[in-house]
Residue, then its C-alpha position, 0 to 999 in steps of 0.5 A: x279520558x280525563x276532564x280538567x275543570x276550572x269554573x270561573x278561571x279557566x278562560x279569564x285568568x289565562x290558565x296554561x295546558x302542559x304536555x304531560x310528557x315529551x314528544x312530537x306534535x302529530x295535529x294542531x288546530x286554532x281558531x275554533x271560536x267558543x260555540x256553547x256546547x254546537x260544535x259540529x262533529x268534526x270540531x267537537x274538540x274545538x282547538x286542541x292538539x295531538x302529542x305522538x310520544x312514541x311506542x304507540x303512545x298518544x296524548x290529545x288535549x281538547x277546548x283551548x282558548x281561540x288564538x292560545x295553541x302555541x305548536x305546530x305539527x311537526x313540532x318537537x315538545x318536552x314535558x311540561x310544554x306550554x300548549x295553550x290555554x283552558x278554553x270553551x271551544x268545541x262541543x262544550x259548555x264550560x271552561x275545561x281541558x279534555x286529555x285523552x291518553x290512548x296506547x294504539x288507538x284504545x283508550x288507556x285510564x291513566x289513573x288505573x292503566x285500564x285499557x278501556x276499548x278491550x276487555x278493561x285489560x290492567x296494565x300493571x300500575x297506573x302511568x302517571x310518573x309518580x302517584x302522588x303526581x295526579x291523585x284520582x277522586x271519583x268523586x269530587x266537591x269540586x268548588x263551593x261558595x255563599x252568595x247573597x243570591x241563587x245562582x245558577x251553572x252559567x254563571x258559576x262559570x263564568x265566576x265561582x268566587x265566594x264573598x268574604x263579607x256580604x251586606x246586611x240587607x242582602x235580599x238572602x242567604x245562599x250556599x251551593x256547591x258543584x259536585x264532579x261524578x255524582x252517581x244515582x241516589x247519592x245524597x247532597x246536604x246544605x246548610x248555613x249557620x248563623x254567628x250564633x251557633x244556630x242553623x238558619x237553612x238545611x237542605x237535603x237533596x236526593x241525586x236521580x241520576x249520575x252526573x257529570x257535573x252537578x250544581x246544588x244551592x240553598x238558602x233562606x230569604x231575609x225576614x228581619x230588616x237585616x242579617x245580624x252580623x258577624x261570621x257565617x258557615x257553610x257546609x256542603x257534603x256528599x253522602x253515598x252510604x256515608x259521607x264521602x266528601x264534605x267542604x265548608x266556607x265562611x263569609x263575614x255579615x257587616 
């Protein structure tokens, strides 16, 4: 199963589903209104679809948009089909697609060809057509921004842009990050640099547990009757013995 995840796009800027490959449309359903992640069992998937490909071979896609599903059961596909779009219906609590490839029923990792319903037996390569086509990160920064504000998840959500320039009087300075497949013990490092070369916040964050999704932010309150201005940094990083992943972003004090 593989959690596609567009905080603050999916939903307003209309980003379509594709069919990863060709075949025959086996279930569809629409009209699943967003629920805030209370959908009932029976609709946790919200609107979505079924693709039989064939061979044993099926392909299911969860959480579309509310009037988005464009197939019917019955019908034929090829690849790269429009199928709707990236929605937050069913049991979900942000806009992403849920796609599931199973092989007879049993669940197959199309990153590695694990089957993972027995014994993670190994299929010889991984089935995407060419590997370059889906890369696998384990672990991922998976957006970051400066604010002048804390900010929470909901509202990440709802829109994860980083200003390119923030007011001089803003009431703080604030860099945060989402972190995709965070594992115990890993390590979150914040920091904001001022125009000067100086750090002016620096925050170091020990992850309890593993997590899907996880939202870290920090910064530091204004003192002075304004920021001085000029370029502002933000450096995010991960650490799991080293660091495995690291990302940075501007903004501009007027």
């Amino acid at each position: 199963m593989l959690d596609h995840q567009l905080p603050g796009h999916g939903t307003r800027a209309g980003v379509d589903v594709l069919a990863a490959a060709a075949g025959r449309v086996l279930r569809a359903r629409d009209g699943v209104a967003p629920t805030g992640g209370k959908a009932l069992s029976d609709k946790a998937c919200g609107n979505g679809l079924v693709i039989d490909h064939g061979g044993g071979w099926r392909t299911q896609y969860c959480h579309l948009a509310r009037g988005s599903v464009r197939v019917r059961p019955g019908q034929y596909l090829g690849a790269r089909a429009r199928l709707g779009r990236v929605g937050l219906s069913g049991r979900t609590a942000f806009p992403h697609v849920h796609f599931s490839v199973r092989r007879h029923g049993k669940v197959v990792d199309p990153f590695s060809g694990l089957v993972l319903a027995s014994g993670c037996k190994r299929s010889p390569k991984p089935i995407w057509r060419t590997a370059n086509e889906a890369p696998y990160r384990p672990i991922e920064i998976q957006v970051a921004g400066l604010a002048s504000e804390p900010v929470t998840l909901d509202g990440l959500s709802e829109n994860a842009s980083s200003p390119v320039s923030i007011d001089k009087n803003a009431p703080a300075l604030v860099v945060w990050a989402i972190f995709l497949g965070t594992g115990p013990d890993d390590i979150a490092n914040l920091e904001i640099w001022g125009p000067d070369g100086r750090n002016i916040a620096r925050h170091r964050t020990r992850i309890a547990r593993a997590q899907v999704r996880a939202m870290i932010f920090a910064g530091k309150r204004r003192r002075a009757p304004n920021w001085p201005r000029g370029r502002y940094r933000g450096v995010v990083s991960l650490t799991r013995g080293t660091v495995v992943m690291r990302a940075a972003v501007v903004t501009t004090i007027r």
